[in-house]
VOZAFI-852611 format. One record per residue (C-alpha): residue in one letter; x, y, z; residue number from 0. Coordinates in Angstrom, 1 decimal. Example, Ala and Ser with C-alpha at 12.3 -4.5 7.8 and 13.67 -1.06 7.14 Angstrom:
BEGIN
resn,u,v,w,resi
A,12.3,-4.5,7.8,0;
S,13.7,-1.1,7.1,1;
***
This chain:
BEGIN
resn,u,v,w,resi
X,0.0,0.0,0.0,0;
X,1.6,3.2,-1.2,1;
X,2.2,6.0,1.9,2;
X,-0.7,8.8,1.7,3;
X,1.2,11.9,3.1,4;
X,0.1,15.5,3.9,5;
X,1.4,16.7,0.5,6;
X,-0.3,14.7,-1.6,7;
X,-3.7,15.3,0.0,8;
X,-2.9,19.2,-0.6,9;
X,-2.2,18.4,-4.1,10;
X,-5.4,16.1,-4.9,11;
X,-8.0,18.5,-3.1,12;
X,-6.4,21.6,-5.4,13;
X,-6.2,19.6,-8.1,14;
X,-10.2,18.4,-7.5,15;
X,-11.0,22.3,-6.5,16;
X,-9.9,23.0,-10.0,17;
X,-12.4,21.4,-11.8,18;
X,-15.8,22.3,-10.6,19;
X,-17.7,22.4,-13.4,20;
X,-19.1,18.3,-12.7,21;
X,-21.9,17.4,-11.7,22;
X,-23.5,17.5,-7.8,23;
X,-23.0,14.1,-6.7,24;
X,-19.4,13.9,-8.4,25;
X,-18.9,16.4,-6.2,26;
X,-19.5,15.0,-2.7,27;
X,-17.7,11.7,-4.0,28;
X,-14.9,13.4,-4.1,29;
X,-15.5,14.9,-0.9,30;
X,-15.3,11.6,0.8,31;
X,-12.2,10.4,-1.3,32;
X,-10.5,13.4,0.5,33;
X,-11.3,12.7,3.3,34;
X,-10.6,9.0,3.1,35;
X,-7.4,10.5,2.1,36;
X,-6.7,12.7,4.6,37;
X,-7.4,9.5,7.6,38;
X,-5.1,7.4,6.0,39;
X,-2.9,10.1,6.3,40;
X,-3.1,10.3,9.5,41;
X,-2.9,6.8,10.1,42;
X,0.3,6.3,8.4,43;
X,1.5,9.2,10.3,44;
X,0.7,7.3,13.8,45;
X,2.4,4.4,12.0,46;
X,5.5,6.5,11.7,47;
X,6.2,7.5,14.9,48;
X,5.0,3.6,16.2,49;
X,1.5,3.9,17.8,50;
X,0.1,2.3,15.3,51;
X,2.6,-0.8,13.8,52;
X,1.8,-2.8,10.4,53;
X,3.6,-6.1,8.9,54;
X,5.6,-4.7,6.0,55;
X,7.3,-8.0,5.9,56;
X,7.1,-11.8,5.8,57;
X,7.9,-12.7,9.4,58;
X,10.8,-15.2,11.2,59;
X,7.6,-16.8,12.9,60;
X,5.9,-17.5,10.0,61;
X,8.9,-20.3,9.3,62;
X,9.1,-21.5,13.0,63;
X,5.3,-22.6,12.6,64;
X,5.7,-24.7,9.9,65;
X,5.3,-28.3,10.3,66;
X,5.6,-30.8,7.8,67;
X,2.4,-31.5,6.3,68;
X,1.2,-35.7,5.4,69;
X,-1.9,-36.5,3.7,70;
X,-2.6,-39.5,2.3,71;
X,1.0,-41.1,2.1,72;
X,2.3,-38.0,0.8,73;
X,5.1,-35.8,2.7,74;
X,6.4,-32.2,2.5,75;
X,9.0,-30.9,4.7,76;
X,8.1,-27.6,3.7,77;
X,4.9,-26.8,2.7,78;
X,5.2,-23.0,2.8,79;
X,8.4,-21.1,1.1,80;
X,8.6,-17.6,2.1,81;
X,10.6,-15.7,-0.6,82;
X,11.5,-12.9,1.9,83;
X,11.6,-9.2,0.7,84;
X,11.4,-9.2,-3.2,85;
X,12.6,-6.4,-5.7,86;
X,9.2,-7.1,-8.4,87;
X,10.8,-4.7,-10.9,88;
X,14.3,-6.9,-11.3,89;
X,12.1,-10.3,-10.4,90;
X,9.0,-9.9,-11.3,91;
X,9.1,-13.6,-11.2,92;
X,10.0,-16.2,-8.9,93;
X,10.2,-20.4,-9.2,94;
X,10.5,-22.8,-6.1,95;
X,10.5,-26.3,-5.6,96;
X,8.5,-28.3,-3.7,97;
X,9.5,-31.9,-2.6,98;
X,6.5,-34.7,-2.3,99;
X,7.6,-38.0,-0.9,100;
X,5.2,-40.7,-1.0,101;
X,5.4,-42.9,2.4,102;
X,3.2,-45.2,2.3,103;
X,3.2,-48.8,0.6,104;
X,0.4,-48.1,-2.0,105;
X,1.0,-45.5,-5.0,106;
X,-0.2,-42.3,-4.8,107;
X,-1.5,-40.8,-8.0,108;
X,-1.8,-36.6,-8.4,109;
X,-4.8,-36.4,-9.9,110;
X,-4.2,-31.7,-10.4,111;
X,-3.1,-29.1,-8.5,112;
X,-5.4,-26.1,-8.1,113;
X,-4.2,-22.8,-7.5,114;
X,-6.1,-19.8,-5.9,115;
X,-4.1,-17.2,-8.4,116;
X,-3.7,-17.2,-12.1,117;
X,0.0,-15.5,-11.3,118;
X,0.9,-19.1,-9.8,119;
X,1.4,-22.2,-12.4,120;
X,2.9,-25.5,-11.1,121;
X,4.5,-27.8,-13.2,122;
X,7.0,-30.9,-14.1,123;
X,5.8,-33.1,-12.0,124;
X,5.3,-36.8,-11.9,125;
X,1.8,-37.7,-11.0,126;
X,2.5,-41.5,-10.3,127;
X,4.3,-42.1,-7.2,128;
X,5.3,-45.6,-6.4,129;
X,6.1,-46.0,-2.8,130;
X,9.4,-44.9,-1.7,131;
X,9.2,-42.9,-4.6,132;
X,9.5,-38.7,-4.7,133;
X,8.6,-35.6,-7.0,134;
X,9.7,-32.3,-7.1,135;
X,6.5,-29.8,-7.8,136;
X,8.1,-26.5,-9.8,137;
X,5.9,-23.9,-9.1,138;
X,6.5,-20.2,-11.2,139;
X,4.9,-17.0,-9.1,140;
X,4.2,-14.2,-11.5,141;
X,4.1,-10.4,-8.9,142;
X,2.9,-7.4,-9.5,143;
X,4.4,-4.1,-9.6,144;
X,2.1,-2.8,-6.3,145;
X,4.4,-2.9,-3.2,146;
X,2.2,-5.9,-0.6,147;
X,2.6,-8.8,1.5,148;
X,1.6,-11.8,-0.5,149;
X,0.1,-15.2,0.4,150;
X,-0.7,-17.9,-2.6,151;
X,-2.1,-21.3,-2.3,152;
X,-1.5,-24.6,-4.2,153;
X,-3.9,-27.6,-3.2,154;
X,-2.0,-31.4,-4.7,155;
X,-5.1,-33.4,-5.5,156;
X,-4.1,-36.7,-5.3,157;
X,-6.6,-40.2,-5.0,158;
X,-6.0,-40.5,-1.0,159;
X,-7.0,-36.2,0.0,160;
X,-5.2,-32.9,-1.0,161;
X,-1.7,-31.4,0.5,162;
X,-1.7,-27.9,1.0,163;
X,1.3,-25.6,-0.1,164;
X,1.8,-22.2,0.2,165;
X,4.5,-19.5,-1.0,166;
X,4.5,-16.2,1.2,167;
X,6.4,-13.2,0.6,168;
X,6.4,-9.2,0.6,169;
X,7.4,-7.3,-2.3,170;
X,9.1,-3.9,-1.2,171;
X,8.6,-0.7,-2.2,172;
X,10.1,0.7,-5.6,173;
X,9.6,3.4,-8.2,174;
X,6.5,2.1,-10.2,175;
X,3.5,4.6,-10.8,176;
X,0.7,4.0,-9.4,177;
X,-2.7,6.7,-9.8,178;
X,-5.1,7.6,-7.4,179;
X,-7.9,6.5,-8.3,180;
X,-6.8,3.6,-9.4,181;
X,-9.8,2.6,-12.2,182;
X,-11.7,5.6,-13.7,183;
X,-15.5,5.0,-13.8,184;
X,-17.5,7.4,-15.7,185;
X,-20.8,5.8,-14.3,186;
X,-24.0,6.0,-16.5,187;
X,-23.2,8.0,-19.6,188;
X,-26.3,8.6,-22.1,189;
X,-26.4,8.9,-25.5,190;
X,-24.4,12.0,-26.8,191;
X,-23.1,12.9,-23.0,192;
X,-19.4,13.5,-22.3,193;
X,-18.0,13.3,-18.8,194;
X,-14.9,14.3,-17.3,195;
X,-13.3,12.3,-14.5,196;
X,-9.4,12.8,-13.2,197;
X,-6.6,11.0,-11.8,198;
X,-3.4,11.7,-9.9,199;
X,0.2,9.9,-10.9,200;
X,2.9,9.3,-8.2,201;
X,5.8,6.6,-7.7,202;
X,5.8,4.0,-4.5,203;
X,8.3,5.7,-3.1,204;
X,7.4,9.3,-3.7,205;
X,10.7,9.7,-5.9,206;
X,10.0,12.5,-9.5,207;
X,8.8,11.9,-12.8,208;
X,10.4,13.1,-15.3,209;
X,7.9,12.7,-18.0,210;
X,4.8,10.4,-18.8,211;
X,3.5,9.5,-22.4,212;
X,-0.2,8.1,-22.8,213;
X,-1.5,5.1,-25.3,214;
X,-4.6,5.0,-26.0,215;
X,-6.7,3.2,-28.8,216;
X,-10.6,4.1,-28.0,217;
X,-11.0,7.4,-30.0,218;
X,-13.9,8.3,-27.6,219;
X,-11.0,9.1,-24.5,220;
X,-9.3,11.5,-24.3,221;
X,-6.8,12.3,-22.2,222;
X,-4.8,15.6,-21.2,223;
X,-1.6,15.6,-18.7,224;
X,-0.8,18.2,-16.2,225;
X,2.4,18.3,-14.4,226;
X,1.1,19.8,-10.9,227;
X,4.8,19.3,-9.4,228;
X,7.9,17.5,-9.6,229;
X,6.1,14.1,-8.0,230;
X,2.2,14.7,-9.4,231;
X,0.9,13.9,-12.8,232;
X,-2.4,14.9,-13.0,233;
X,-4.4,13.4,-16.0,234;
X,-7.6,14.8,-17.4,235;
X,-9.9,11.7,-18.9,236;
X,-12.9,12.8,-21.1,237;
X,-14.9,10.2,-22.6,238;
X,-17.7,10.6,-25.3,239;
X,-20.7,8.3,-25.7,240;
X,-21.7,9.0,-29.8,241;
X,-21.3,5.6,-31.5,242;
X,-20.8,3.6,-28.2,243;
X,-23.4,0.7,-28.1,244;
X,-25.5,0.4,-25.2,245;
X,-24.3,-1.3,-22.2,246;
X,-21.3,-1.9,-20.2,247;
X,-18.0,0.2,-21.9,248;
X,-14.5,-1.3,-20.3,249;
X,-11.6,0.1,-22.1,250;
X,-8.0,0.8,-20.7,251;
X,-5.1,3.3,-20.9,252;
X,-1.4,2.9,-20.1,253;
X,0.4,5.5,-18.6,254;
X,4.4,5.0,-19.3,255;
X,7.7,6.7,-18.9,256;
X,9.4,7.3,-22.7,257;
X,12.8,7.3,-21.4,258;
X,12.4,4.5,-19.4,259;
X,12.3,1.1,-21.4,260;
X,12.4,-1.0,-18.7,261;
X,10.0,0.6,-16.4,262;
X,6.2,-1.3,-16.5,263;
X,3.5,0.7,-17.5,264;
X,0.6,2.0,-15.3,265;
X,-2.7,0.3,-16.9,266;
X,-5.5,2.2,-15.5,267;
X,-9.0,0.6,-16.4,268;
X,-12.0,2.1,-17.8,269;
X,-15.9,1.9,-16.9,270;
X,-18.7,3.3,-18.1,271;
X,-22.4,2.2,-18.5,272;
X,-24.2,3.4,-21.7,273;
X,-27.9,3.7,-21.6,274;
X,-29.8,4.6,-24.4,275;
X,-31.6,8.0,-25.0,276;
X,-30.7,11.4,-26.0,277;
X,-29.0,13.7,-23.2,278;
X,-31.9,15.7,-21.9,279;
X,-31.1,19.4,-21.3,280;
***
């Protein structure tokens, strides 16, 4: 979670007091945005000078609580890996081995693995163990950019129950963009109606931007950047309903640093609803 500090809540409620021409209930939205602003603020602040602590890490204990796990004939010595503190712009992905050894006198057949993220893909394994008999479970993590703790689950299906394995981690804080808010919705838009909605660039860790280039393919967004500082990128999205069909609109635009190659780009989603009907006056 990236820290909200006093300066950028300044900049986001001039930026927002800029642009008053919306409508009445954009308004008070971003009333409470500011505000939800301003308390994180000052609970990151507590944070800072320790009355109120969060995990920013994978723990020590989290390793001393492991046990082997054995289900159905099946043993792991390790069932959860924790990768530590990662660096997801050098590794934005990771590969570790787990080790099945099958105990018991009958063979053990893995039926599939399930995993509870599509960023996590086991493979080359051998799903007939005799008894005696061991395989080594390769499982490739795929992170994002956005600075967390995670936790990702594998479940071994196998004819005699499932083993559980986990792979824990934190990724730290780095240089990526990130824009408040993070998805633009543009909420019901009518036939012929353009609406304006805005967005706010920074890095993880509060470091400058240089410069920021936009692609877009939807001819009805547009987008206009404003440098407000040094640190802030503020990014004007208008979007125009004429030839849109009715129903849900999801589009996308990437946000990306041109002297920068290998720097990710910032993909920030797009919503609308269109309903049919000419914009009453």
């Amino acid at each position: 979670m990236p820290n909200v500090d006093e300066d950028k809540t300044i900049i986001m409620t001039e930026y927002l007091l800029q642009n008053q021409h919306e409508t009445f209930q954009m308004v008070w939205a971003k009333r409470f945005f500011v505000l939800s602003l301003v308390l994180l603020g000052i609970v990151f602040s507590l944070q800072g000078v320790g009355i109120i602590e969060f995990p920013v890490t994978s723990t020590e204990s989290q390793k001393k609580k492991v046990k082997p796990v054995r289900v159905g004939g099946l043993l792991c010595q390790e069932p959860v890996w924790d990768f530590g503190l990662v660096d997801s712009v050098k590794n934005s992905r990771l590969s570790h081995e787990f080790i099945l050894v099958n105990e018991s006198k009958e063979t053990v057949t893995i039926q599939k693995i399930h995993s509870t993220c599509g960023c996590m893909v086991a493979e080359d394994f051998d799903k007939e163990l005799a008894p005696g008999k061991s395989t080594k479970i390769k499982v490739n993590v795929q992170l994002p950019p956005t600075p967390q703790l995670f936790h990702k689950n594998l479940a071994v299906q196998t004819n005699n129950g499932i083993v559980p394995l986990d792979v824990v981690g934190s990724i730290e804080v780095n240089n990526n963009l990130y824009s408040i808010p993070a998805k633009v919705n543009f909420g019901i838009v009518r036939s012929g109606e353009t609406k304006e909605r805005m967005a706010l660039i920074f890095r993880y860790d509060s470091s400058s931007i240089l410069n920021v280039r936009i692609k877009n393919n939807c001819k009805n967004i547009k987008c206009n950047i404003n440098k407000i500082d040094d640190k802030t990128i503020g990014v004007k999205f208008s979007l125009t309903s004429v030839s849109l069909l009715s129903g849900t609109f999801e589009e996308h635009v990437m946000i990306e640093e041109p002297y920068d190659s290998l720097q990710p780009p910032l993909i920030i989603p797009i919503f609308a609803f269109v309903e049919e009907g000419e914009l009453k006056n």
